[in-house]
C-alpha positions as a Markdown table, in Angstrom:
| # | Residue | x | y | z |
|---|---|---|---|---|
| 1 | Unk | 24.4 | -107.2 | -57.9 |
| 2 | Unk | 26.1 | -110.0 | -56.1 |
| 3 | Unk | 24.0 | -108.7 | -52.3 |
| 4 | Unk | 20.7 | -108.8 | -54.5 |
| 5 | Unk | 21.5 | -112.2 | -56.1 |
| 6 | Unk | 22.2 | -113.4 | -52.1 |
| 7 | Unk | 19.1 | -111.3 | -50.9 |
| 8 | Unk | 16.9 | -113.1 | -53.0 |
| 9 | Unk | 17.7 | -116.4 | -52.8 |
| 10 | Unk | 17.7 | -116.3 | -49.0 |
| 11 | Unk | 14.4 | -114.5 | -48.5 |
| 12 | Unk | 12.8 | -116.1 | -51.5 |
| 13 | Unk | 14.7 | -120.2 | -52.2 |
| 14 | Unk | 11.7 | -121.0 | -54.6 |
| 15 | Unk | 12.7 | -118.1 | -56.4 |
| 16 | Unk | 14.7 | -119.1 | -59.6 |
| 17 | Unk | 17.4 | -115.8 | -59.5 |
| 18 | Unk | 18.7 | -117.2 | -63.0 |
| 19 | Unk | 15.3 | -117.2 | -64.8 |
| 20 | Unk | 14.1 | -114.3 | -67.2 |
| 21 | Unk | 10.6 | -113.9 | -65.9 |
| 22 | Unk | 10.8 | -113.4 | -62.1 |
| 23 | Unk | 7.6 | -111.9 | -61.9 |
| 24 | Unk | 5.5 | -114.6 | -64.3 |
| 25 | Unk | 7.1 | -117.2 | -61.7 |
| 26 | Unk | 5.1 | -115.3 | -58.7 |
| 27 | Unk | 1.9 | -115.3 | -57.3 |
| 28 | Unk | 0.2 | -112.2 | -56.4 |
| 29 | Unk | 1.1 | -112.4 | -52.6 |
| 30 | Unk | 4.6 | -113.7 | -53.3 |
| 31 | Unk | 5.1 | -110.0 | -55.7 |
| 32 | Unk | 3.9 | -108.1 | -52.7 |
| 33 | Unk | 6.1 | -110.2 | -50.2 |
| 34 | Unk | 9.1 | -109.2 | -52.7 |
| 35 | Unk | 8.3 | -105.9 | -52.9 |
| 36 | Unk | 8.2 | -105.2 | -49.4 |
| 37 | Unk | 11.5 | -106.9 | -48.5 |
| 38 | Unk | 13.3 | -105.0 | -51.2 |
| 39 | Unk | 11.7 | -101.6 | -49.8 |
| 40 | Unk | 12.7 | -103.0 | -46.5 |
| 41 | Unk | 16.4 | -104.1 | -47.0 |
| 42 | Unk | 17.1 | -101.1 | -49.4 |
| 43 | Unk | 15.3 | -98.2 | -47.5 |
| 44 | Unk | 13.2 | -98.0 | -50.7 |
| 45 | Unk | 9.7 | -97.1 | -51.5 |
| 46 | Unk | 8.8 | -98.9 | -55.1 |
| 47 | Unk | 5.6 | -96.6 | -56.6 |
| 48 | Unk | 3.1 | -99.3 | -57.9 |
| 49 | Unk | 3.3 | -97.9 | -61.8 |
| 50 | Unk | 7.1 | -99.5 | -61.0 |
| 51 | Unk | 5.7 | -103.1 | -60.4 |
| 52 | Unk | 5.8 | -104.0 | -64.0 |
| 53 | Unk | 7.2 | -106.9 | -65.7 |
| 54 | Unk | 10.4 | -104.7 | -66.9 |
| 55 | Unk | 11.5 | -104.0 | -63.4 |
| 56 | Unk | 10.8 | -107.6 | -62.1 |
| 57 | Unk | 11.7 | -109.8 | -65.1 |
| 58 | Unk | 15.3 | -110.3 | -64.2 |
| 59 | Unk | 18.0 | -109.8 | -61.3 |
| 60 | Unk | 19.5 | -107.2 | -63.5 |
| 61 | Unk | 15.8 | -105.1 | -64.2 |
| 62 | Unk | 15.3 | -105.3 | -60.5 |
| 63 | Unk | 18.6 | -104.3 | -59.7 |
| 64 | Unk | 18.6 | -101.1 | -62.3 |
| 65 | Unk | 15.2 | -100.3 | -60.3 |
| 66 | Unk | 16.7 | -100.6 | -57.3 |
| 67 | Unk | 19.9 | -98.0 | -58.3 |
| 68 | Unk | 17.2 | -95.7 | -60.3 |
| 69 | Unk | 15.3 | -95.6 | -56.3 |
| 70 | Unk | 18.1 | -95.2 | -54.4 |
| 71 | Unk | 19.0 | -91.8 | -56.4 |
């Protein structure tokens, strides 16, 4: 969790790591900008029906969908 926390707020400072609605505090660029640096740094590929407010609302959501990818 701690690499996520650092990998966000150095690829995204405006970011707010701590709040509870990462996603509402986005525009729709910025979500696909996210999306593509996690897929990036994590060798990932995140399926659209996984861009949802429960997988981006929080570090920990985002982390969890991370894991659930990486399996």
């Amino acid at each position: 969790m701690k690499d996520l926390i650092v990998f966000l707020k150095d690829k995204f400072p405006t970011i707010d790591v701590e709040n509870e609605n990462i996603l509402e505090s986005l525009d729709s660029f910025e979500v696909f900008t996210l999306v593509a640096a996690l897929e990036e740094e994590y060798k990932i590929s995140i399926p659209m029906d996984d861009i949802s407010p429960e997988n981006f609302n929080s570090k920990e959501s985002i982390n969890t969908l991370i894991g659930k990818l990486l399996k």
